[in-house]
N, C-alpha and C positions, 0 to 999 in steps of 0.2 A: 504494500500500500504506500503509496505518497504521501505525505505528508502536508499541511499547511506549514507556511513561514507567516508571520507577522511582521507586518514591514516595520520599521522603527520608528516609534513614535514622534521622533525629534523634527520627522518631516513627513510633507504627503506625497508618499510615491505616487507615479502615474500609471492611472487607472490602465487597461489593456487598449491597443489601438482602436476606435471608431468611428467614422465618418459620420457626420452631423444627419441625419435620417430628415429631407427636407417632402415636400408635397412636389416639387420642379421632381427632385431624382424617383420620387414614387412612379411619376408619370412616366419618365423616360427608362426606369424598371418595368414597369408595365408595358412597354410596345416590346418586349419581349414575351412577358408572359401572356401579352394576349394573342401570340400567335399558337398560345397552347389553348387544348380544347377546355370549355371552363370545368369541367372538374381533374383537369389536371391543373389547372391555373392554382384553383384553390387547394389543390394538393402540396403545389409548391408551397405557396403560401405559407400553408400551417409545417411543411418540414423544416421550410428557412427557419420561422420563428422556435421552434425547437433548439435546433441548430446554434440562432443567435442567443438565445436563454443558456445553452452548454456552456457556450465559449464566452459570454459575459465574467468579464475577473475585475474587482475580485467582487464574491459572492461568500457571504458567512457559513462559514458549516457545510456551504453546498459543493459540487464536482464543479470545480471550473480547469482554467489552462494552470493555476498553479499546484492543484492536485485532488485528491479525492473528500475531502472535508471528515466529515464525520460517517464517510462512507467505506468499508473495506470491500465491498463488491463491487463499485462503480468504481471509474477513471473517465475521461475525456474523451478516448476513442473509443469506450463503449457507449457511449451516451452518443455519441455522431455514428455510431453503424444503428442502434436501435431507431434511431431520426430518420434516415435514409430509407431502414427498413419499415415504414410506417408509410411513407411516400404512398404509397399502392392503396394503403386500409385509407386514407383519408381521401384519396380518388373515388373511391367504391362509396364511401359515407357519401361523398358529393353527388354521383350517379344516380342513388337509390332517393335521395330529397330532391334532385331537381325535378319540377313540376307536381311534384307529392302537397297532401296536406299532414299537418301533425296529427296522427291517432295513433291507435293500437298496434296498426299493421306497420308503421311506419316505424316505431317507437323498437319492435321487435324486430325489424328486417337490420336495422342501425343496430343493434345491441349484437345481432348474430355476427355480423362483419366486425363489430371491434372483438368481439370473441375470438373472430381470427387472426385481426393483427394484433392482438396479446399473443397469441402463438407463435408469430412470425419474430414479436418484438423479443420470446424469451429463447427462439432460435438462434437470433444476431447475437443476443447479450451470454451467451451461455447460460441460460437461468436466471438471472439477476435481472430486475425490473426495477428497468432504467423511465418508463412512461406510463406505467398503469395509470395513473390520474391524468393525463395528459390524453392520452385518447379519451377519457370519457369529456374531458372539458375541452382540449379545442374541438374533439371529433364532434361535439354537442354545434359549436359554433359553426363549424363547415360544413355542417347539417342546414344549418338555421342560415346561410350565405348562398347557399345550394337555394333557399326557397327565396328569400327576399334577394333576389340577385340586381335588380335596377334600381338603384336611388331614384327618389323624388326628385323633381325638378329641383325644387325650395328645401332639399335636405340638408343639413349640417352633418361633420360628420358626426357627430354625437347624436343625433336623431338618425342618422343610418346603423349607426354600430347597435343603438337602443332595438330599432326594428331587429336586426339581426338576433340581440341576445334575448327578447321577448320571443322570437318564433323560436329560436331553439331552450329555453326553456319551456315555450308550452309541450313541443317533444316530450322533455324529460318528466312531465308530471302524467305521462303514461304511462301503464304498466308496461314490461316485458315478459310478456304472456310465455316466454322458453326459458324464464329466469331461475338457475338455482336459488336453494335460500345462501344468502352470502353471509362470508364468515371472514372476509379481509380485514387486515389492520384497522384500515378505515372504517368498518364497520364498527367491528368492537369499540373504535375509541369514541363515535355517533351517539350510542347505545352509553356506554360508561360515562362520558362528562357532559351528555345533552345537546350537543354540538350538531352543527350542519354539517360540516363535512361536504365534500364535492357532489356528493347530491343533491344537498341544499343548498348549495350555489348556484348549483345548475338550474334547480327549479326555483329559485328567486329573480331568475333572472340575470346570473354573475355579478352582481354589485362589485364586488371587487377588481373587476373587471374595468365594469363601465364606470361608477362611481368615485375609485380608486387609485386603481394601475392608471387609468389614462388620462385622467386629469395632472397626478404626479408627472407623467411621462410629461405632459407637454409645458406646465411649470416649468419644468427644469430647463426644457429647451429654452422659454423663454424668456431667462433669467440669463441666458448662455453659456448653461453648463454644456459639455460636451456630450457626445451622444450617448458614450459608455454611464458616465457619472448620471447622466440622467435617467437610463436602465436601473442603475440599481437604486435610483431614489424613487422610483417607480417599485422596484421589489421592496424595497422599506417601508415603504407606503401600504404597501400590503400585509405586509409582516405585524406593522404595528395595531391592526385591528384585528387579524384574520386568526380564527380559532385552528390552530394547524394541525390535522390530526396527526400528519408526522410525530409531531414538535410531543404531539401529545403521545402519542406511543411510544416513543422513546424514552422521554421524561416527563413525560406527567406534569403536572400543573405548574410543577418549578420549572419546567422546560418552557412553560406558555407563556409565564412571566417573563422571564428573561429573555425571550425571543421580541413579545412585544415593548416592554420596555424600553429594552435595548436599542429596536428598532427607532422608536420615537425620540429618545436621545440622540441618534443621529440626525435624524430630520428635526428635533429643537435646536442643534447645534450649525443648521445649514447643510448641511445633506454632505456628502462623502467628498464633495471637491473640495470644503472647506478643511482649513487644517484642523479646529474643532472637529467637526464633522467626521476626517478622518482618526483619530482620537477614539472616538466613542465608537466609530464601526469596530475598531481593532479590541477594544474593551469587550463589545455585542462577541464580536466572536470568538475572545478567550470565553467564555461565559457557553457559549455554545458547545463548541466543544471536547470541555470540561463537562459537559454534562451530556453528552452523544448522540444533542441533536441538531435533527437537520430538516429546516422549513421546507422539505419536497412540497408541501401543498403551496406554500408563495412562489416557488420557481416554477410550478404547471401553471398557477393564474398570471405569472410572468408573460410566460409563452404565449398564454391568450390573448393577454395584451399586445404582446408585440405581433401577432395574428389581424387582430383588429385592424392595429393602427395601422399597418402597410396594408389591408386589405381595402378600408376605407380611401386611406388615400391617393391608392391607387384608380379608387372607382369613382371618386369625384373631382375626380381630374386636376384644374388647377384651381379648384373655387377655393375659398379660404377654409384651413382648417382650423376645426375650433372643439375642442372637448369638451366647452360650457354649456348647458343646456340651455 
């Protein structure tokens, strides 16, 4: 296993390379992807955002490029083969909702296909489940992009991403009529401390998502932090509300405190590009893990966001972006 380094507190190192993620290079990203068929469009989509969630550094506790965090199964090339190999199940998600409406049959046809890219995804990773929550949450969303596929004339993109995460919630508050009874971490830890869990995000409608992740996301940009730093004050942003059942399965309610806290400390402190900022990230993450947890549930609604947000702004071409409602 790799190890985390904590950079030294005397100064802020610099975050991992990223280019400024603008609405001009969404578009100019986009006359490539739109020569893909749209459920491969949306496929890419949601593997990039995968992808870019992996390789975001640094990240507390989580896999990124400077190692596996509070992870001994995971590393960074398995989290990018498990991405890759997902490519296909989030095409088929997209396939099976275009022109569909949300019910029964639809709820069940989507649940059997991520069945199988959980199959595909513990083929890549040798066993080690590197996405389980990430298919059920973007796969929810590229379900729900698959149905609301054309923006309003007069859409913002926060009233497009809204449409999107309200029709793939109505999906998820469908049964899955082929559903074993589940008995995942997540489950138990839904059932043990009350919590929603990525279920009940999904059937809320991902507030964290739209409420959260991307309001931080675009903050950040517009204060002009850089693309990276504003990634991860967007994951902190999550962190600092979101009941994680990771965090929680690992360590229990002292793990949920100190994940949230921690979190909010950095973002009271001005978020990771500051040298307060950074300071309290490196504090959050001894704290983490010293206690052997790891917010998997903030880095899948990561991804989701970062799904969204190039999804959206790819599709409203150059009108202004706005995550205020």
């Amino acid at each position: 296993m790799r190890t985390q380094s904590n950079p030294s507190p005397a100064v802020v190192a610099p975050l991992a390379e990223s280019a400024p993620y603008t609405a001009s290079e969404a578009v100019h990203e986009g006359a490539h992807a739109s020569a893909l068929r749209p459920d491969a469009q949306l496929a890419r989509f949601a593997r990039d955002a995968l992808i870019d969630e992996a390789r975001l550094t640094p990240k507390p506790a989580l896999v990124d490029a400077r190692g596996s965090g509070a992870h001994v199964d995971l590393d960074l090339a398995i989290m990018l083969r498990s991405a890759h190999a997902l490519e296909p199940t989030f095409a088929a998600l997209a396939r099976a909702s275009s022109g569909a409406r949300p019910g029964t049959a639809l709820r069940t046809d989507l649940a059997r296909i991520g069945r199988a890219g959980e199959a595909a995804m513990m083929r890549a990773t040798a066993g080690s489940n590197a996405h389980r929550g990430a298919i059920w949450i973007v796969g929810l969303l590229v379900a729900g992009a698959a149905i609301v596929h054309t923006p309003a004339v007069d859409d913002s993109a926060y009233a497009h991403a809204t449409r999107i995460g309200e029709t793939a919630a109505h999906i998820a508050r469908f049964d899955d009529l082929l559903a074993q009874p589940a008995r995942s971490n997540g489950e138990r830890m839904r059932e043990r401390y009350n919590v929603g869990g990525a279920r009940g995000e999904a059937q809320n409608g991902f507030p964290h998502v739209l409420r959260v992740g991307l309001p931080a996301l675009h903050d950040a940009r517009a204060r002009g932090d850089d693309e990276a730093a504003a990634r991860v004050d967007a994951l902190l942003a999550i962190m600092a509300s979101l009941d994680d059942t990771c965090v929680l399965h690992r360590a229990g309610l002292a793990g949920r405190e100190a994940a949230q806290a921690g979190a909010q400390r950095v973002r009271d402190a001005g978020g990771i590009a500051t040298r307060a900022g950074r300071h309290a990230f490196d504090a959050l993450e001894r704290a983490l893990l010293a206690l052997n947890a790891s917010p998997g549930g903030a880095a899948d609604l990561l991804a989701a966001t970062l799904f969204i947000d190039r999804l959206v702004q790819h599709r409203i071409g150059g009108r202004t972006v706005s995550w205020n409602n």
